[in-house]
C-alpha positions in Angstrom: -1.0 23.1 -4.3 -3.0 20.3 -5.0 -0.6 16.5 -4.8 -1.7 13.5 -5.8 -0.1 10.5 -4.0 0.1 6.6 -4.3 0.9 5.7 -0.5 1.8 2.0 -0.9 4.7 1.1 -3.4 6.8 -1.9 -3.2 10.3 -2.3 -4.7 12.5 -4.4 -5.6 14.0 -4.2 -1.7 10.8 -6.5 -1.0 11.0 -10.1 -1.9 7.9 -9.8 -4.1 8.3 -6.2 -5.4 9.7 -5.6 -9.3 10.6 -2.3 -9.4 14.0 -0.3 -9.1 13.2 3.1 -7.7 13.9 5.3 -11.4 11.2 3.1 -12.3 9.1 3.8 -9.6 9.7 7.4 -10.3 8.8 7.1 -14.2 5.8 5.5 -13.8 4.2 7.9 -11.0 5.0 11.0 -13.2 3.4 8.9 -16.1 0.9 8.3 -13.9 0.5 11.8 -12.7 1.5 11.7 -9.4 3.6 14.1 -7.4 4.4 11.6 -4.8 4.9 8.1 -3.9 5.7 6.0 -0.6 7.9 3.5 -0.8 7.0 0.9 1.8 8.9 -2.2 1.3 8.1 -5.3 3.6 9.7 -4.7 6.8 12.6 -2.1 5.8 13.0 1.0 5.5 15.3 3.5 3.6 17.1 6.3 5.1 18.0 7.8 2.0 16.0 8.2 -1.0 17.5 9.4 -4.1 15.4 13.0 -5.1 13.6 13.1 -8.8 12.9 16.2 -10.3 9.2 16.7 -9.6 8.4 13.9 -7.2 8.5 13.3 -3.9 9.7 9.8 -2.6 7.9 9.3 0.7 10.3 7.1 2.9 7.9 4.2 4.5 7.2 0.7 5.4 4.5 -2.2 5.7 5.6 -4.0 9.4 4.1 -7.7 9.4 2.3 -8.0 12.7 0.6 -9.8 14.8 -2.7 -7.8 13.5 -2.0 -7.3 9.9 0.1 -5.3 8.0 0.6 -2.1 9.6 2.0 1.6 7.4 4.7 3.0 8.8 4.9 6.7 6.3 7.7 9.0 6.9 9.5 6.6 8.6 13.5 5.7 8.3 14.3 4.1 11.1 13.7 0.2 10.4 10.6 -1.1 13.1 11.7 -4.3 14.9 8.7 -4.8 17.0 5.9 -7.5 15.3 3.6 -6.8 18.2 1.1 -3.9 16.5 0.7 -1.7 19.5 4.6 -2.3 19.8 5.0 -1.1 16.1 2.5 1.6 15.9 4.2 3.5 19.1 7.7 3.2 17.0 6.1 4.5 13.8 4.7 7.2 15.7 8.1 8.1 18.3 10.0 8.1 14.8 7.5 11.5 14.0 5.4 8.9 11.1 2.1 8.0 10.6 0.5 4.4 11.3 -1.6 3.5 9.0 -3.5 0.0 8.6 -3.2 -1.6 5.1 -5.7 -3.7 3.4 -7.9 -4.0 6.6 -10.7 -6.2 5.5 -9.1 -7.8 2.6 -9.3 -11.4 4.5 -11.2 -10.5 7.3 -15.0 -9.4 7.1 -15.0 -8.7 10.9 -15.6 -4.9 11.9 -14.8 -5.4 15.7 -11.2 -6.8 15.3 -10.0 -3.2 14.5 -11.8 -1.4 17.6 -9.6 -2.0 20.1 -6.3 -0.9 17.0 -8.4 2.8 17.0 -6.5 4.6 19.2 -2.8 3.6 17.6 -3.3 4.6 14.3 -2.8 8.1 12.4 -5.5 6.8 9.7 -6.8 3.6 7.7 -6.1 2.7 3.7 -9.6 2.7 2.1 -8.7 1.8 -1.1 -5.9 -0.6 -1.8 -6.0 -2.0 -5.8 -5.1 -5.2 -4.6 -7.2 -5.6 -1.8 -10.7 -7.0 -3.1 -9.2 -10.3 -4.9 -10.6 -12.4 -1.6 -13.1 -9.9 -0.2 -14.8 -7.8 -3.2 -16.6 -5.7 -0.7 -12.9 -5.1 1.2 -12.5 -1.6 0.2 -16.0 -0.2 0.8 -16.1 -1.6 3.9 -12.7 -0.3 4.4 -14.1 3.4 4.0 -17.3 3.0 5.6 -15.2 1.9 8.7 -12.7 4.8 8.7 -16.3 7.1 8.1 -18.0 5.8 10.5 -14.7 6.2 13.4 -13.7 9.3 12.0 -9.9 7.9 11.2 -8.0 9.6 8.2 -8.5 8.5 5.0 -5.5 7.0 2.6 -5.3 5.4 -0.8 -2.3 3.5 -2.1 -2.1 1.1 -4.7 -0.2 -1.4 -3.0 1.8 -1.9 -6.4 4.7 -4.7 -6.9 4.5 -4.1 -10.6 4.8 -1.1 -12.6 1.7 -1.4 -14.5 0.1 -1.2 -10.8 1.6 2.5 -9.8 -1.0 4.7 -9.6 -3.8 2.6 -8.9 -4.4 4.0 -5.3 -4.3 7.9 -5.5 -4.4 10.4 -2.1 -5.0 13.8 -2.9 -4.2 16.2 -0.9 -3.7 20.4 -0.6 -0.6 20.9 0.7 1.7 24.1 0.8 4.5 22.6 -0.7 5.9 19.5 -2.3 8.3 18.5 0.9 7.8 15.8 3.3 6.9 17.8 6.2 3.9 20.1 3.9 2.4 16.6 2.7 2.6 15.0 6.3 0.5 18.0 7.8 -1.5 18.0 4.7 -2.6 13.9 5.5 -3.0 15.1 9.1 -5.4 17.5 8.3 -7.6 14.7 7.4 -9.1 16.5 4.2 -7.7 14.0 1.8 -9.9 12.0 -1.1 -9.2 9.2 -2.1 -9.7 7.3 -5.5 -8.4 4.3 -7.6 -9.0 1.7 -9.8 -8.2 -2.1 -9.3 -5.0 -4.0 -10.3 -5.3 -7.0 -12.1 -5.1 -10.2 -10.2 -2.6 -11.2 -13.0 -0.6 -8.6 -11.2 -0.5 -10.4 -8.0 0.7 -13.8 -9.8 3.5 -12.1 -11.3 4.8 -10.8 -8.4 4.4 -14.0 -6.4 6.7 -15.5 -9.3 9.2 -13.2 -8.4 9.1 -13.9 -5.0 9.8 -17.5 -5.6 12.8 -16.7 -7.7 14.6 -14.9 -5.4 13.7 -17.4 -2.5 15.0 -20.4 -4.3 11.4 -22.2 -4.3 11.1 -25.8 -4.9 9.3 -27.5 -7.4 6.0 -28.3 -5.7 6.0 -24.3 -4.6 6.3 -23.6 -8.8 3.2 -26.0 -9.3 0.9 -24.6 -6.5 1.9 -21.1 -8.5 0.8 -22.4 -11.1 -2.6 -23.0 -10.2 -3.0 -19.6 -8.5 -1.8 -17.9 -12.1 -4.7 -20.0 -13.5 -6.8 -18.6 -11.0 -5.6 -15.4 -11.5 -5.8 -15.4 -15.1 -9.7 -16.4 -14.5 -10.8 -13.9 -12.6 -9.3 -11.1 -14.9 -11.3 -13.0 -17.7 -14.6 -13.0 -15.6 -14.5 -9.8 -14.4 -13.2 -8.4 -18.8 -16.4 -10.0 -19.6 -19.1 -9.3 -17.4 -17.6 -5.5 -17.4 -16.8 -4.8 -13.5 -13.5 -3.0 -12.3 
């Protein structure tokens, strides 16, 4: 059966993310999807609730000292912040590491060399990635192409007009965790997307600030980004890119 999978969804667990998980849930079927990973910032979930026709993928995004590093089909939360430290308790858990967003501030290829050998694959398209870098994502897959690492999409969504925005599809014999973790192991997965709005990011960076109890000079610099944010949605509505 073919699935089609957004690998990177926040919720409301993360300080930034917006969603509840029955919303999650809504929007992917909207969207089309048969499954979703939930990868909130450094936690993970050990139980999931089940929706009829969806799969919830139990995941995470560690923080570490190299980036932000996958952890899918993980429940178990991952304490080390050293990457190598993180990737080996993704992977003794029975997950998959996978680096997010790898070029979306960094344009350097040779950082990641040395990361090859402790990951399961690399997210070549993230919606949110190309805000700083527009080339982030291309480079992104002609990295994992050239290196031979598994591709994965994910839309990296906080909001739910963001789910579905990163798509992984797959051919996998069943709709169970275990069918679609072979079936991103095979490595035979395409990948495909379309990119968030930067308004998106602003708005979740609001809610962030909420919850943290931000101070005033915190709302102003937001401000400013929102602005920014704002403009490059205009720009990019009226010289026709996506």
């Amino acid at each position: 059966m073919v699935l089609r999978l957004d690998l990177h969804v926040h919720s409301v667990r993360s300080p930034d993310g917006c969603m509840e998980l029955a919303e999650i849930a809504e929007r992917a079927r909207a969207a089309g999807l048969q499954g979703v990973a939930v990868c909130d910032h450094d936690l993970t979930a050990e139980d999931l609730p089940s929706f009829p026709g969806l799969l919830l993928i139990p995941g995470t995004e560690v923080s570490t000292d190299r980036g932000h590093l996958l952890g899918l089909f993980v429940t178990e939360p991952v304490k080390s912040r050293d990457f190598a430290g993180a990737a080996e308790e993704i992977r003794r858990q029975g997950g998959l590491a996978v680096l997010a967003h790898p070029f979306q501030r960094s344009r350097d290829p040779e950082r990641l060399i040395p990361l090859i050998p402790l990951l399961d694959g690399l997210e070549v398209w993230n919606s949110r990635a190309d805000r700083k870098n527009p080339q982030a994502n291309r480079m992104a897959a002609d990295f994992a192409g050239a290196r031979r690492l598994r591709p994965f999409a994910g839309s990296d969504a906080h909001l739910p007009q963001e789910v579905g925005n990163g798509v992984t599809t797959v051919e996998a014999d069943s709709l169970t965790l275990e069918a679609v973790k072979a079936a991103l192991l095979s490595g035979a997965a395409q990948v495909s997307g379309r990119r968030s709005r930067a308004w998106y990011a602003a708005r979740s960076q609001l809610a962030k600030r909420r919850r943290t109890g931000a101070g005033p000079l915190s709302y102003l610099k937001w401000t400013a980004f929102a602005v920014k944010c704002l403009g490059e949605d205009l720009i990019r509505r009226d010289t026709g890119r996506r």
